[in-house]
N, C-alpha and C positions, 0 to 999 in steps of 0.2 A: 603077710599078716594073717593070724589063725582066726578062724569067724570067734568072735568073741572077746577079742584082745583088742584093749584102745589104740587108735592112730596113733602116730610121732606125731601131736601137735603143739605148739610154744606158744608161748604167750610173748609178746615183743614192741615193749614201749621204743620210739624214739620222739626225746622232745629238744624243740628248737632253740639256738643259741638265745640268751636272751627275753626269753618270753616273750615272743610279740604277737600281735592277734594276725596269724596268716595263713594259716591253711585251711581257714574256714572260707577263705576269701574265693571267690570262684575260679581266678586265675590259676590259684596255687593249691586247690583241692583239685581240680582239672588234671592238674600236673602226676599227683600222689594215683588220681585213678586211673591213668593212661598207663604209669609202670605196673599198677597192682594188675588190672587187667590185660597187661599183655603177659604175666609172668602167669597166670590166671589160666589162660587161653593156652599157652603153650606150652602150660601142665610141668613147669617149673616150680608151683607152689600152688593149693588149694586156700584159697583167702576163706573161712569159715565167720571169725566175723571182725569190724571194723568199727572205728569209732578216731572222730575227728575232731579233736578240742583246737580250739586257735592257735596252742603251743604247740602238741603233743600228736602222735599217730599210734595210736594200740590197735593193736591187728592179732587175732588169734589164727594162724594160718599152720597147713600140715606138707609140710616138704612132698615133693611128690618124683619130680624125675632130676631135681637138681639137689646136691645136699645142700641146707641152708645156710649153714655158712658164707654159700660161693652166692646163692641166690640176694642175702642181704649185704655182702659188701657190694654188689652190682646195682643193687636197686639203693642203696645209701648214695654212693657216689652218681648213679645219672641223674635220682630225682635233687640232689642239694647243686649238680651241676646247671641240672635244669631251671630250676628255680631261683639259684642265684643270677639267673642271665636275664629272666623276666626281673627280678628286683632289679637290677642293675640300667632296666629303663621304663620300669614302676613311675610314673606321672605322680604317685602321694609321695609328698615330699617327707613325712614320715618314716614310711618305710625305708625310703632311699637313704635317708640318716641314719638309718638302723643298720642298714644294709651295710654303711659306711663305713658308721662308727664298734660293731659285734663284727663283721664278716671280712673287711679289705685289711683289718691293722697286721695281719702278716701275708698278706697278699697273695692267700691263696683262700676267698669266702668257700669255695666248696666246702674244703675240707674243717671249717670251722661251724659249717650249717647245722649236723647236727651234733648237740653237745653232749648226749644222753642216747646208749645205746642200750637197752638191756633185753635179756633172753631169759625166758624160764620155761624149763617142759612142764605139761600139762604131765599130769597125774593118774587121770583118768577123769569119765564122766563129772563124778563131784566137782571136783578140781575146775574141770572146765566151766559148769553151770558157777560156780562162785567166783573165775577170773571175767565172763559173760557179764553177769552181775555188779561186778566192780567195775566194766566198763559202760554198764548202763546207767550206774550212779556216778562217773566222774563230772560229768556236766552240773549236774543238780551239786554236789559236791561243790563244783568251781561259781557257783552262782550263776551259771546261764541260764538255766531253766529252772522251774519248781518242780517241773513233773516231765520226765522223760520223754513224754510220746510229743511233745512241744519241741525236741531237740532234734533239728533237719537231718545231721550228722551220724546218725548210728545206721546201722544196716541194713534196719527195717526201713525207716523214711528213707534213707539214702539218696539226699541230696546231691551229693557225689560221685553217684555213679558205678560204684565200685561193685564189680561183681564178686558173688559169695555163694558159697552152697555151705547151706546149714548141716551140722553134725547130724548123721544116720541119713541122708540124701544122697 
């Protein structure tokens, strides 16, 4: 990259079968931070920034030593492998019916975890402060919160753990 020229960085919703409230949950946010930061750490992927609604995972992240591609079918299928194995002896009887009735009817929950994949290159600066922005507002958006800095889940509070280096760091 030429000094002056924006990163390869995407914007990258994946939301969960079903809608259910679970990745906020500490079990299955744990799970989402343990792949983000080992792919993090071993410079597979630059996590820049994140945000965790109950359904939903937006992550603005910049390919580094793995194309991304290879990077999100690896981290799709461990974390919905992972997580479907914690649901599958999940004590809320809730989720376990979720887990049931969305994830086992062709009996493979992995591959059914997440339903919603999407990918978009960032554009440049603008681009990225206005994808940043829309994921500062999806909470306030979904009724969790009034006022953002109230929301555990984004980057800054990061409840979850999730390590990140902010653009130009």
């Amino acid at each position: 990259m030429q000094p002056g020229e924006f990163p390869d960085i995407w914007y990258i919703t994946l939301a969960v079968t079903g809608g259910p409230n679970l990745l906020t949950r500490p079990r299955y946010a744990g799970i989402l931070s343990k792949h983000l930061n080992a792919a993090h750490e071993q410079q597979h992927i630059i996590t820049r920034s994140h945000m965790l609604l109950p359904d939903q995972l937006l992550l603005l992240v910049q390919p580094f030593n793995t194309p991304l591609s290879t990077w999100l079918q690896h981290f799709t299928i461990n974390t919905a492998t992972e997580i479907c194995e914690a649901l599958r002896t999940d004590n809320q009887l809730q989720r376990q019916e979720w887990y049931s009735f969305f994830l086992c009817r062709n009996g493979q929950p992995a591959a059914a975890f997440w339903s919603s994949i999407e990918q978009l290159a960032v554009k440049g600066v603008s681009h990225y402060d206005e994808l940043e922005g829309a994921m500062l507002l999806a909470p306030v958006k979904a009724g969790y919160v009034r006022d953002v800095d109230h929301y555990a889940y984004t980057w800054y509070n990061n409840r979850s753990g999730i390590k990140y280096k902010q653009l130009g760091e």
